[in-house]
SEBA-728254 format. One record per residue (C-alpha): residue in one letter; x, y, z. Coordinates in nm, 4 decimals. Layout:
<rs>
+---+----------+----------+----------+
: r :       px :       py :       pz :
+---+----------+----------+----------+
: A :        X :        Y :        Z :
...
+---+----------+----------+----------+
</rs>
This chain:
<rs>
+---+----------+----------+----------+
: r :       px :       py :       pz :
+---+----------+----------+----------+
: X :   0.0000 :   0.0000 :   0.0000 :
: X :   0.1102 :   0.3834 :  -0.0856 :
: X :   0.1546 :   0.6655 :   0.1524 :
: X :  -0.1332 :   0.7293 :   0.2997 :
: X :  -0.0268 :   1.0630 :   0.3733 :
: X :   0.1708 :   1.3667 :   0.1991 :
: X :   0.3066 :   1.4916 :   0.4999 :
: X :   0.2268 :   1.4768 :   0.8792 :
: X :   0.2930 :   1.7464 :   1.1130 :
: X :   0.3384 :   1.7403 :   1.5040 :
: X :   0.1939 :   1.9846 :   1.6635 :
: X :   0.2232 :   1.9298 :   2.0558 :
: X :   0.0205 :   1.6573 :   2.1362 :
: X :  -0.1954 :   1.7117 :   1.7791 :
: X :  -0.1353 :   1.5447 :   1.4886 :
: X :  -0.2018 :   1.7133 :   1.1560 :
: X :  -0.2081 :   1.4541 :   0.8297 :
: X :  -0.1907 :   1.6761 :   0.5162 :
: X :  -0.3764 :   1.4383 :   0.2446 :
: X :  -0.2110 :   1.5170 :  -0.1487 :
: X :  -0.4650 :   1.4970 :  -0.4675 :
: X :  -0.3145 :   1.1764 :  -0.6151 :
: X :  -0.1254 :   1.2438 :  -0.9779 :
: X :  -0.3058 :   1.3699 :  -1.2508 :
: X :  -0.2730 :   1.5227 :  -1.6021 :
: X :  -0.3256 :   1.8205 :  -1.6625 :
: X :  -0.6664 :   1.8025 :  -1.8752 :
: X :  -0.7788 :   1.6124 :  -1.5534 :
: X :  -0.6838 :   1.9362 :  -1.3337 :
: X :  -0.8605 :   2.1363 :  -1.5668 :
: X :  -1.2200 :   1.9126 :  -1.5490 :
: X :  -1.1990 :   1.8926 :  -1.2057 :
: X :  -1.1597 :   2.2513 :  -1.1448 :
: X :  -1.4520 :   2.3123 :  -1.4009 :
: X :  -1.6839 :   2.1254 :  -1.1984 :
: X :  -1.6220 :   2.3119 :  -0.8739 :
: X :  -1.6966 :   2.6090 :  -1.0984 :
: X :  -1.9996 :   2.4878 :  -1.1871 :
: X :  -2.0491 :   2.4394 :  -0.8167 :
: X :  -1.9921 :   2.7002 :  -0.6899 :
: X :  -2.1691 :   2.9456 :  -0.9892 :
: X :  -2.4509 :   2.6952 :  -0.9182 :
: X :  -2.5220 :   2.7652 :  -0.5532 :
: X :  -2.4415 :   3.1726 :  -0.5740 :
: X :  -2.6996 :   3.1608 :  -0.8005 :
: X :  -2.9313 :   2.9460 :  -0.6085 :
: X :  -2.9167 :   3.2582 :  -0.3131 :
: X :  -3.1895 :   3.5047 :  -0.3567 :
: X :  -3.0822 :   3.8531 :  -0.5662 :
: X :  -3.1147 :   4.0495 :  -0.2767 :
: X :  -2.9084 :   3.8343 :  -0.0415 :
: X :  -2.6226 :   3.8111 :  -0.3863 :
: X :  -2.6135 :   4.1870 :  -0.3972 :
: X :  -2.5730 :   4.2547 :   0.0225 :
: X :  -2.2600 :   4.0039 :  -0.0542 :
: X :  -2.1344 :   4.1689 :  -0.3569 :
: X :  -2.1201 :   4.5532 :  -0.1517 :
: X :  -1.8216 :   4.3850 :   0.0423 :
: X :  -1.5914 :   4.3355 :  -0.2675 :
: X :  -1.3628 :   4.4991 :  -0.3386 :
: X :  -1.4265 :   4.4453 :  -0.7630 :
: X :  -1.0684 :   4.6381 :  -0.8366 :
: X :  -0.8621 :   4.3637 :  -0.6707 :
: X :  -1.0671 :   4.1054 :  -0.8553 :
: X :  -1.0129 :   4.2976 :  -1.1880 :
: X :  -0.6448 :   4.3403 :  -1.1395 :
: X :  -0.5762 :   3.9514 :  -1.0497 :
: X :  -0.7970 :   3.9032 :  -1.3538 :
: X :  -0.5978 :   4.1228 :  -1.5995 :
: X :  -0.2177 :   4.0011 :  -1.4158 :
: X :  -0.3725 :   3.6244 :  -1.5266 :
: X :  -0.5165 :   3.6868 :  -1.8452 :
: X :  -0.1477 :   3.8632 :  -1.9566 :
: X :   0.0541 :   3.5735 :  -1.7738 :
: X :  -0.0841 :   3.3570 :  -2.0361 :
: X :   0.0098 :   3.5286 :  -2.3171 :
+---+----------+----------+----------+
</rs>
């Protein structure tokens, strides 16, 4: 049998076991983080509007933009 573990940490008398996604390509990567967008685009939009828009006055939309726009020109 594998690790069944990445990495276990000691923390006084806690243990901490840090589980690792097991190897994957990269098309895999990209399905799997598809589906949590899905996910996660699928229960914002299951909120009511007016409960959506009392979340979206806490964000700050020019940080978002900028990561955005840093991304978008990393891949070019």
């Amino acid at each position: 049998m594998g690790k069944k573990y990445a990495v276990t940490y000691k923390l006084g008398k806690t243990t901490v076991h840090i589980v690792a996604p097991p190897p994957m390509k990269e098309e895999e990567k990209e399905i799997i983080l598809r589906q949590f967008h899905f996910a996660a685009w699928t229960a914002w939009n299951s909120l009511p509007v007016d409960e959506r828009l009392k979340l979206n006055l806490g964000v700050d939309l020019t940080a978002i933009l900028q990561h955005r726009l840093t991304t978008l020109f990393k891949a070019e």
